[in-house]
C-alpha positions as CSV (number, residue, x, y, z in Angstrom):
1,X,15.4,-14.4,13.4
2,X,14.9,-10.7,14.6
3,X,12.0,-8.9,14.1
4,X,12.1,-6.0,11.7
5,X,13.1,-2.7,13.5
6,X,14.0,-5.0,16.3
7,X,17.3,-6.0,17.6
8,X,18.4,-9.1,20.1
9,X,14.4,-10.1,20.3
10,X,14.1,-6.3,21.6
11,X,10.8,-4.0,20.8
12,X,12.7,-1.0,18.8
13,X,10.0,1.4,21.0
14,X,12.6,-0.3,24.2
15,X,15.7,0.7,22.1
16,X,14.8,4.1,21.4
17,X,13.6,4.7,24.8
18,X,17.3,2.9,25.7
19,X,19.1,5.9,23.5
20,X,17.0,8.4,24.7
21,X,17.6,7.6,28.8
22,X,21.7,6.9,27.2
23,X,22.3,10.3,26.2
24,X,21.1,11.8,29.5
25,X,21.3,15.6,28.3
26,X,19.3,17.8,26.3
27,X,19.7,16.0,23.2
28,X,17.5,12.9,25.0
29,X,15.4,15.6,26.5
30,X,14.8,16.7,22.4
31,X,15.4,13.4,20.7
32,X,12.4,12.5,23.2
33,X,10.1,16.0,22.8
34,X,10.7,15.0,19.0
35,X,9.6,11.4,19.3
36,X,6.7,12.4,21.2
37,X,5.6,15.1,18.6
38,X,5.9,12.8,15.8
39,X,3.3,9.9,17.4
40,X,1.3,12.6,18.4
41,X,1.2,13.5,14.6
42,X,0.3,10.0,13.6
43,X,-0.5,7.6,15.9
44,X,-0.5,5.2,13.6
45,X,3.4,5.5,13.5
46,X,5.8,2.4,13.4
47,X,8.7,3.1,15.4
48,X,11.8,0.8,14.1
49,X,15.5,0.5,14.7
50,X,17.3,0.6,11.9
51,X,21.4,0.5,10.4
52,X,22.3,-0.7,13.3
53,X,21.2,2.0,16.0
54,X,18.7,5.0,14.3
55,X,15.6,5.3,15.6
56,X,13.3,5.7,12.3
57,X,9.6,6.4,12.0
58,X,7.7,4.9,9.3
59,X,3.9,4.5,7.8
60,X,3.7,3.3,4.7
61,X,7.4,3.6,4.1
62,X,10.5,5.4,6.1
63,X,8.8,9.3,7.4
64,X,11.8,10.2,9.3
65,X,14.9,9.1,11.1
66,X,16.7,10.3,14.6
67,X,19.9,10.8,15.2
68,X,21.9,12.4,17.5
69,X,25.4,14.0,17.4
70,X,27.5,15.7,19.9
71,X,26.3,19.4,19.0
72,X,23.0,18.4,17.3
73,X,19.7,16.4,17.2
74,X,18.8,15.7,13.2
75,X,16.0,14.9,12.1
76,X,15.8,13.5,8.5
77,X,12.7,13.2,6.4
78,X,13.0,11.0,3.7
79,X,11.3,12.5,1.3
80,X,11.8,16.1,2.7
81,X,12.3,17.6,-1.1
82,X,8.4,16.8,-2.0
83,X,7.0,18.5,1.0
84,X,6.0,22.2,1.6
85,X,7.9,24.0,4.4
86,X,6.3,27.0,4.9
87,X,7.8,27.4,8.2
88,X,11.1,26.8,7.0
89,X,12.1,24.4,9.6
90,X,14.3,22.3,7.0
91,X,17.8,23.6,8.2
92,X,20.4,20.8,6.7
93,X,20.4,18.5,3.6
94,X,19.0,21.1,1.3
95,X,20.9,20.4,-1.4
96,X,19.4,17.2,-2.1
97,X,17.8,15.9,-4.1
98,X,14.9,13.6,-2.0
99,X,16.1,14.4,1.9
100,X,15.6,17.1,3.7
101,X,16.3,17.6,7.7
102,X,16.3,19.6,10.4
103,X,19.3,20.4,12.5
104,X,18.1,21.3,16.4
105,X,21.0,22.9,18.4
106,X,20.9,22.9,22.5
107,X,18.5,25.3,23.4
108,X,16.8,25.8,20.4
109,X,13.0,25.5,20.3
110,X,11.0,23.9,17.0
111,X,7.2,25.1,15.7
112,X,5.6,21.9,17.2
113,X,2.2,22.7,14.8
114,X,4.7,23.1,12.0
115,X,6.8,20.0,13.1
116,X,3.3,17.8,12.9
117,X,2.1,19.1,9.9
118,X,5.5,18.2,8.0
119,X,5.1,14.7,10.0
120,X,1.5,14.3,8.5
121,X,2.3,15.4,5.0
122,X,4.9,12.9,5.0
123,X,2.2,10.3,5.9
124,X,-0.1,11.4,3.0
125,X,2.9,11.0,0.7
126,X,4.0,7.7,1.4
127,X,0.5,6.7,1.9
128,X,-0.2,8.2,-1.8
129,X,2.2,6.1,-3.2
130,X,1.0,2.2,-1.9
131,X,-0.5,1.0,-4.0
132,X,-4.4,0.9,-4.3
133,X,-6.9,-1.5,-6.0
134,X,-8.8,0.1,-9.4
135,X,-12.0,1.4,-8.3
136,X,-13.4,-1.4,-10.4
137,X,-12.0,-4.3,-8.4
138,X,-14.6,-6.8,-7.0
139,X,-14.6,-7.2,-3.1
């Protein structure tokens, strides 16, 4: 039986780290300054490997997902929609609904304060939403 976020018995931090070393260009140079950005954000972070090869990034539920393309790195927030942007760093999937992501071309450099702050909001979101026991509950 695999391990959630895990495929063939392997850690998903291995398979990301796989990916990353795979692409051997400046999207695994980004995929890997992004990766790095979002543990720094929350180092409680559970890195999984999900529909079968996207490196996601969950606590408390899915924050974001990494994927890479031939002229892009996207990163997709899953609930995107409910958090503020004031840096405007949501580039892609605007007309939804829930998602919202950001599209990083070769070259292009992102607000790493304003890339952790969307990270932690996303946290507090999820986090908001698990459920909690009444104030009155006995311990």
């Amino acid at each position: 039986m695999n391990t959630p976020g895990a495929s063939q018995g392997q850690p998903a931090s291995e398979l990301i780290s796989r990916r990353i070393a795979e692409l051997g260009d400046w999207r695994g140079d980004t995929l890997g300054r992004m990766r790095k950005l979002v543990k720094e954000a929350d180092p409680d972070i559970v890195e999984e490997w999900k529909w079968m090869g996207t490196p996601t990034w969950s606590h408390d539920g899915i924050i974001c997902t990494g994927e890479s393309y031939k002229h892009v790195v996207k990163l997709t927030f899953a609930k995107g929609a409910s958090l503020q942007d004031p840096a405007r760093l949501f580039n892609s999937s605007l007309d939804g609904n829930t998602r919202r992501a950001i599209d990083i071309h070769e070259g292009e450099a992102v607000d790493e304060a304003a890339f952790k702050a969307l990270v932690r909001q996303a946290v507090a979101l999820n986090s908001a939403g698990k459920s909690k026991p009444s104030k009155n509950a006995k311990s």
